[in-house]
N, C-alpha and C positions, 0 to 999 in steps of 0.2 A: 226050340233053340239049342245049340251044339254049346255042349260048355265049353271054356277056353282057360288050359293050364293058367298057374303061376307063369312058366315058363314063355307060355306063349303073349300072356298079357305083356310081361318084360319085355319082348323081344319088338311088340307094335310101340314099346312108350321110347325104346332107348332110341328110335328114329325121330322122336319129335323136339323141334326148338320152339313150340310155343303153343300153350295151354291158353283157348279161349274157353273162359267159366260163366257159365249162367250164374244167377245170385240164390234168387227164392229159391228155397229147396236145396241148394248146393253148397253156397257160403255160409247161410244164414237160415233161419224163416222166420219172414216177420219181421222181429225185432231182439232175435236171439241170435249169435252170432255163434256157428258150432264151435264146438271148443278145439277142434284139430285142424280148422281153416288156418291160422296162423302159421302153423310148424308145415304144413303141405306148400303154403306160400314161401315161408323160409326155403326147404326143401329144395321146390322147382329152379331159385338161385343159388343155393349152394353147387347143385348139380350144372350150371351153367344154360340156364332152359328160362326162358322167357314165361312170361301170363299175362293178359290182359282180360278183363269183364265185358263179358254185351249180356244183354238184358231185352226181351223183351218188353217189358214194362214201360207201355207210353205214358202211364199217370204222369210220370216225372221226368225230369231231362237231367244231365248228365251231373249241373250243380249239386244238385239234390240228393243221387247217388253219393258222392264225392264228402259232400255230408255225413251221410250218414255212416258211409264206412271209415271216416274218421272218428266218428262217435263212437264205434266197435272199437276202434283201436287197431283199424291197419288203414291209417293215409294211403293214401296214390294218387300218385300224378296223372293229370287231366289225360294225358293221350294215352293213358290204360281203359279208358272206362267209357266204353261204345256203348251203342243204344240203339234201339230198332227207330226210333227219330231222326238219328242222323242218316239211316240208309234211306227214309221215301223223302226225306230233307235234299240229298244230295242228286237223288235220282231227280226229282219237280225241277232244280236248279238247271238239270242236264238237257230232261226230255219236253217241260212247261216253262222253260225263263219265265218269269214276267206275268205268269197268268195266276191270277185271284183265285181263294180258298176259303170256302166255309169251313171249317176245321171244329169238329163234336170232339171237343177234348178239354184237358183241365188247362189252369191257368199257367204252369208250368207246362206243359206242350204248346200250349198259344205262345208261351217266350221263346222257346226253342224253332218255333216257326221264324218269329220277327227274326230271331237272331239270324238266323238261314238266310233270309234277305225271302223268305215267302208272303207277299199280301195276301192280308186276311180281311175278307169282308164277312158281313153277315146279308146280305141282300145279291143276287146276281151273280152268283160266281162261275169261273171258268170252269170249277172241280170242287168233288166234296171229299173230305180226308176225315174217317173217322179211325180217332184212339182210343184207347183205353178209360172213357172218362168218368170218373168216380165224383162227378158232379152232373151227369147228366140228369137231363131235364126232356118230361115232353115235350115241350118247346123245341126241342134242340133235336130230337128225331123227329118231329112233323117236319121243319125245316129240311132237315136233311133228304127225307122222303119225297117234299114237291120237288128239290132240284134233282133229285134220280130222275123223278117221275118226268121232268121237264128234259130229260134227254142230258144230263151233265153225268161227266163219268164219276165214279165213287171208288176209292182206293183207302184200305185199312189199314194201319201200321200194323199189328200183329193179329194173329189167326190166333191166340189164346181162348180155350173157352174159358177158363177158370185160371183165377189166380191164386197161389196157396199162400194162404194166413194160420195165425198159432191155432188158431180154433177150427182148420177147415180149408174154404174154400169163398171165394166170391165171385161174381160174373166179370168174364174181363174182354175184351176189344169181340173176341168171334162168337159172343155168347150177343153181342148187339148187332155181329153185322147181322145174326141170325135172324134178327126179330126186321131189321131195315129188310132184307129177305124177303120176308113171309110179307110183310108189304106191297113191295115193288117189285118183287122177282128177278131183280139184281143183287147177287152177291159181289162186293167188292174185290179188286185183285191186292194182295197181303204184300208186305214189303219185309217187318220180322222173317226171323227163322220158323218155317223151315224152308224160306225164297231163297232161290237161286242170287235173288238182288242182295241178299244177306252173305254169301258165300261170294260173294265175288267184292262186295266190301268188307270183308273179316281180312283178305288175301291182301288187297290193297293196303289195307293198315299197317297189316304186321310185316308184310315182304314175305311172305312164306309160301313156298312150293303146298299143293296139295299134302303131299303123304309128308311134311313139316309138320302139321295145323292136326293138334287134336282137339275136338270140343265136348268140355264135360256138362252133364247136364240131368234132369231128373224126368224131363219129358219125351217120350217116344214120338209123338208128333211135332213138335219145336225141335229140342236142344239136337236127337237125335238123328232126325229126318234132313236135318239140313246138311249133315255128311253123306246122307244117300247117295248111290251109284256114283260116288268118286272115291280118292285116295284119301282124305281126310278121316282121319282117327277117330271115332265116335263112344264114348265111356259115357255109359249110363250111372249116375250114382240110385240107391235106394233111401235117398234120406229126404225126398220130396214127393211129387206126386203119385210117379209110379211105382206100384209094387210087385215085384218078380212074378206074381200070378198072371201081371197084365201080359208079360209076352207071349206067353200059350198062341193065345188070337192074334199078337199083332205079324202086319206085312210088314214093317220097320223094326229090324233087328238093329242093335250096337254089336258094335266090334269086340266090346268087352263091358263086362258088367263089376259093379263093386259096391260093397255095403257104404262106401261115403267115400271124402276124400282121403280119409283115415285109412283106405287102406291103400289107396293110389299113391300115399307118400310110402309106406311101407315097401309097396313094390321100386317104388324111385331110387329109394336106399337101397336096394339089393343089385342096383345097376353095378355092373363094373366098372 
């Protein structure tokens, strides 16, 4: 990887009106809220610069979020706080109106369907949607498994294989298509970042041009792959999954790399 001055970091951020932020790993982890997320969020509106959250984390939907980051102590209003739910949400609504879903996810992503206006069956469906679900059940992958197996397509909200917790790591959405996989020999098509369906609803929300849109994030395959081969901004923070050793090997480089958002607000402040 080529490093990239102070100078040159400045010169990608003073082009951007709007910071889309991953959570785990970036804002927060777990249930630890970093202590420089606040003053980076002050920061991004002092300088007159927009932010909005996507996450992919289908455990939960968007209430949940909205929650919890009130519990931290930074409210935000509902149209800040996207989620790899509402992209295969909107995409079903666009490209299946109307067609039935076994959906392998938790009780909050089952809400976020209903809300969608998506039917959800558990017998006979048009399609199988699996999320991130942190209640799964055998049950609930042999299920999923005959209807692959019976010819119905399979689509996963996010490609995560792991999701970071205070203590670690746990299995998350791609760590189960994996095993649905090794089954049936269909892997499902991903609708989170790092999809193109994700980058083209990030653009729609905010109103923002390509080389507008930067997205901070801790993952080389998620937060920062979904800026790949376009104008989009891509800041990798080191305060979550990846650590500077990962890039040696990776084919997904970011734009710019920094120890947290702590120093992305430092360089904000140095703008003219």
């Amino acid at each position: 990887m080529t490093a990239v001055t102070n100078e040159e970091k400045k010169k990608l951020l003073s082009k951007i009106r709007c910071f889309v932020l991953d959570m785990d790993g970036t804002i927060y982890l777990g249930n630890h809220l970093f202590p420089f997320t606040p003053t980076f969020l002050q920061t991004v509106t002092n300088t007159g610069r927009e932010y909005c959250y996507f996450t992919n984390n289908s455990s939960k939907n968007a209430a949940s979020y909205l929650q919890k980051l009130e519990r931290m102590g930074i409210p935000v209003s509902a149209e800040k706080m996207l989620i790899s739910n509402g992209v295969i949400i909107d995409w079903l609504n666009r490209h299946h109106p109307g067609q039935t879903v076994y959906l392998v996810g938790t009780p909050d992503l089952e809400e976020a369907f209903r809300q969608g206006g998506i039917p959800l069956v558990q017998q006979d469906p048009d399609l199988v949607v699996l999320g991130f679900d942190t209640t799964l059940t055998y049950e609930k992958l042999s299920k999923a498994c005959r209807f692959v197996r019976e010819g119905k397509p399979i689509y996963g909200v996010n490609p995560d294989f792991n999701c970071p917790v205070e203590d670690g790591f746990i299995p998350d959405c791609g760590s189960m298509a994996a095993l649905i996989h090794a089954s049936t020999g269909v892997m499902p098509e991903f609708f989170g970042k790092p999809s193109r369906h994700t980058l083209h609803y990030l653009l729609e929300h905010t109103g923002c041009k390509e080389e507008e849109l930067a997205v901070i994030g801790d993952r080389l395959y998620t937060d920062i792959k979904v800026a790949d081969g376009t104008d989009v901004t891509s800041i990798l923070v080191l305060s979550g999954e990846t650590q500077l050793s990962d890039l040696r090997e990776s084919p997904v480089q970011p734009d710019m790399v920094c120890e947290s958002l702590e120093e992305v607000t430092r360089l904000l402040e140095e703008l003219p």
